[in-house]
DOLOMI-107374 format. One record per atom (N, C-alpha, C): residue in one letter; x, y, z. Coordinates in pm, whole numbers, plus 50000, padded with zeros to 5 digits. Example, Ala and Ser with C-alpha at 12.3 -4.5 7.8 and 13.67 -1.06 7.14 Angstrom:
% DOLOMI-107374
A513194943150780;A512304955050780;A513204967050780;S512854977550708;S513674989450714;S512905000350787;
END
This chain:
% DOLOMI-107374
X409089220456443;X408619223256576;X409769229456655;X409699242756741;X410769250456814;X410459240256929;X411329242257020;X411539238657140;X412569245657242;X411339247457345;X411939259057392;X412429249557549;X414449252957578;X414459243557671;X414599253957758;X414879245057885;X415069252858027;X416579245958100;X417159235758030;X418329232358057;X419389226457957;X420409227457929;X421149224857832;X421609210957875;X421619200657827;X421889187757875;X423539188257822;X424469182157884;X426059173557843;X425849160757778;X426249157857626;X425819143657594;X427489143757534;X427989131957579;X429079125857552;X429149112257489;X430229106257460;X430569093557480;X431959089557491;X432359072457540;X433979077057507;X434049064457418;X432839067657319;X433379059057206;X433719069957125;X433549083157098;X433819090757016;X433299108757057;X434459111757012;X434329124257036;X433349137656992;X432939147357034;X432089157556923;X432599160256808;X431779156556724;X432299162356610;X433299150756517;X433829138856596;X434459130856600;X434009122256456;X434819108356457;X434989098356379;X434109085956484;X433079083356459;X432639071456490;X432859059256429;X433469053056567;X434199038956493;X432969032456465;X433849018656373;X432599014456262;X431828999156361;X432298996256494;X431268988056563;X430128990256558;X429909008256575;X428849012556607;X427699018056447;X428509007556324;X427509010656220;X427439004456159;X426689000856032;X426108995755978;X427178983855885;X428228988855926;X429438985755844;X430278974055966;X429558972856076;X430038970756176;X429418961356233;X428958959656394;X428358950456457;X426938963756476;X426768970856444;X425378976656494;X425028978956631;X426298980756695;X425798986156837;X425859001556870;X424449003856929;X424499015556960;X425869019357099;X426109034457067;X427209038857188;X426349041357330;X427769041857379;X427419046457524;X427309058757534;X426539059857605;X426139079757557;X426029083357774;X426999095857735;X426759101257909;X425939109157912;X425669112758043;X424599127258000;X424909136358146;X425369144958133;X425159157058219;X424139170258243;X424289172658325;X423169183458410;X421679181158366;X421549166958385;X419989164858424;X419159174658515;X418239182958491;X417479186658596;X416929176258692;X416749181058802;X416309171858903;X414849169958912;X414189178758810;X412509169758785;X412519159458711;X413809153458604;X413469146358568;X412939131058598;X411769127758502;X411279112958512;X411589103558427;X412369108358305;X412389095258220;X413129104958094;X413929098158030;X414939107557881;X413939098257721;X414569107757686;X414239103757558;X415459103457438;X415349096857313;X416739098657238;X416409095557086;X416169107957021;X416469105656889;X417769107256795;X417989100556681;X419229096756627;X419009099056509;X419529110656448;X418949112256305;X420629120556233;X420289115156109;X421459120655983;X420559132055894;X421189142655903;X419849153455845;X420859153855667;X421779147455635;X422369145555570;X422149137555447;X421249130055469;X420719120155374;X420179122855229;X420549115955160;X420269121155016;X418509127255010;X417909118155057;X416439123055020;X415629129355171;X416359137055260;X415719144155361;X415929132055475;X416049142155596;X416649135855704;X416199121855712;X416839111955796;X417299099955806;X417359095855947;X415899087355994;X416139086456172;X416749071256191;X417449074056306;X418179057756282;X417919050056398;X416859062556514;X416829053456673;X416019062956689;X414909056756765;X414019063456814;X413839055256981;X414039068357096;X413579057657236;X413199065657309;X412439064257402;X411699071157491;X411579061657642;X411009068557732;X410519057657855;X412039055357903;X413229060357892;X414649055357962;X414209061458068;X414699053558224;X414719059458354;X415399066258366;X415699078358452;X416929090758451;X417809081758486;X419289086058383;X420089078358399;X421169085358376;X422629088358429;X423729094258323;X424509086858268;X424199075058273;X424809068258143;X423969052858087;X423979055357919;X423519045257881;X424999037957822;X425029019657840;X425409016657826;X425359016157676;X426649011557667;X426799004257502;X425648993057445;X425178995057354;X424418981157288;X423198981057388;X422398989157457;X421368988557549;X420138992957528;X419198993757531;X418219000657526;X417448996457678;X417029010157721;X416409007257871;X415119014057850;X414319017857740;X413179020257715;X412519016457619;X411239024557548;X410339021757422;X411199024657310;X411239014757208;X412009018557070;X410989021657029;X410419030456919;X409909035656794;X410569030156673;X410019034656581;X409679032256427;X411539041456397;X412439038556365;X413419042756233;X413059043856103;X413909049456029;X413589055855861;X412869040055774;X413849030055849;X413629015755772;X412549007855815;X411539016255930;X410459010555936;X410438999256063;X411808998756126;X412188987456197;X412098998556365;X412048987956440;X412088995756602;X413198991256655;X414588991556656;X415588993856703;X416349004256640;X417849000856680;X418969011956675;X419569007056500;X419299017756431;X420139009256338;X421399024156290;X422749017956268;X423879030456292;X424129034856191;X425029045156131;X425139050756078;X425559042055957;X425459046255817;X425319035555704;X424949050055538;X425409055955542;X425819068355401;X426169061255280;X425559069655206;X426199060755082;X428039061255050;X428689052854996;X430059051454950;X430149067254947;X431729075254977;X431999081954937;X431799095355018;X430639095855082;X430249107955159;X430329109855312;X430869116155390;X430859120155558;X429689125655554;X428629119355631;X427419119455725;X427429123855825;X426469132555884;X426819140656054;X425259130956128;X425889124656280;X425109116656307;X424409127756441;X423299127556457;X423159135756566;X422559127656675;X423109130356793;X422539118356916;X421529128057001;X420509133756944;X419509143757066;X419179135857180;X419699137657319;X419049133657430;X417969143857514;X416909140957518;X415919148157618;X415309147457747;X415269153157845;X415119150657975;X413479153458032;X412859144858034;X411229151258047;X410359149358182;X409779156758223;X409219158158353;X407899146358375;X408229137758248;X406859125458257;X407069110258210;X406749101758224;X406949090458119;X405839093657994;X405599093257876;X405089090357777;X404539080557767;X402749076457719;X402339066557681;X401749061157530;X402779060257468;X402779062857321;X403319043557278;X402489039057176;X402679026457090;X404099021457030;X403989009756976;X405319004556926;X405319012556760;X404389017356749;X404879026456595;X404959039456616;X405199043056680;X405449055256710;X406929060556636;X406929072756573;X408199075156536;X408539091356583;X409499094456469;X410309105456563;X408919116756521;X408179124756453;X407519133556470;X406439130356604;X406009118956585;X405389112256707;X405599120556813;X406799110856859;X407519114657000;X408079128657001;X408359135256897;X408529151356913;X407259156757008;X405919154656854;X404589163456945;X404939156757106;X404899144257139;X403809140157257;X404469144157336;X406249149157360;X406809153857427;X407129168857427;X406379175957366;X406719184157350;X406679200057470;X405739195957531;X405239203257662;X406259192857803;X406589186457776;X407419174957896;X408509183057872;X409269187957769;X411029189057797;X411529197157855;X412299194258000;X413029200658074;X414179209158041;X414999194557940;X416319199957881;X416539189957781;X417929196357713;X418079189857621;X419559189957591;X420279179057491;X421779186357420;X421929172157326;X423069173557269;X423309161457132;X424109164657151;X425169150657088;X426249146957053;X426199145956912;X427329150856803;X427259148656675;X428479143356626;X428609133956579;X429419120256497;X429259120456372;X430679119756320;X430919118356164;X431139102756157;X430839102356018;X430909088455891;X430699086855783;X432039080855752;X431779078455589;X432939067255591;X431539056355466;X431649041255454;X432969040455354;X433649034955423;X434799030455368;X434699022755235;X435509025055145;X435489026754991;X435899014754953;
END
């Protein structure tokens, strides 16, 4: 599915840099907390973000690790938080679960944040193609943060 935006979102964190080394709190190897993620140049229609978390890296085709929707406009999510609807991940589970590659390989983690002109009224199984379609006419703007990992040997 294209997506055509109208604003380029700023997604940061200062747990780790673009492109960076994500420390291992934040994985599977770790305590499993999701990061703090900033966000810049929200448009000012927005009503509510959205955030998928996917490794397109994965041995058998991409790999979602967080699915959330329904966050109030916010520019920053805290560490370890969720302030909206979780969805369905690759493992079938509705939280954040972090980055986790097999032995041996650097994984690229991608943090897509989306800014949408609506709240969404979508179920607890909902996953990431889900929340792609139902938002798909809502997105204002958009941008990601992308994080490296690989599980220590």
């Amino acid at each position: 599915m294209e997506i055509v935006l109208n604003a380029l979102l700023t997604i940061t964190s200062p747990a780790f840099d673009s492109n960076g080394v994500i420390p291992r709190e934040y994985t599977c190897d770790g305590e499993n907390f999701s990061p703090e993620l900033r966000i810049g140049n929200l448009p000012n229609e927005t009503k509510s973000l959205a955030i998928i978390m996917d490794d397109p890296d994965a041995p058998y085709g991409t790999y979602v690790h967080w699915v959330v929707w329904n966050i109030p406009k916010t520019e920053v999510i805290e560490k370890n938080t969720i302030l909206g609807a979780v969805g369905k991940n690759s493992k079938h589970e509705t939280r954040y679960y972090g980055p986790c590659p097999p032995p041996g390989n650097t994984h690229h983690y991608h943090f897509k944040v989306y800014a949408l002109d609506t709240e969404l009224d979508l179920g607890f199984n909902t996953d990431k193609e889900d929340l792609l379609w139902e938002m798909d006419k809502h997105i204002l703007g958009a941008g990601e943060l992308v994080g490296l990992y690989r599980k220590p040997e």
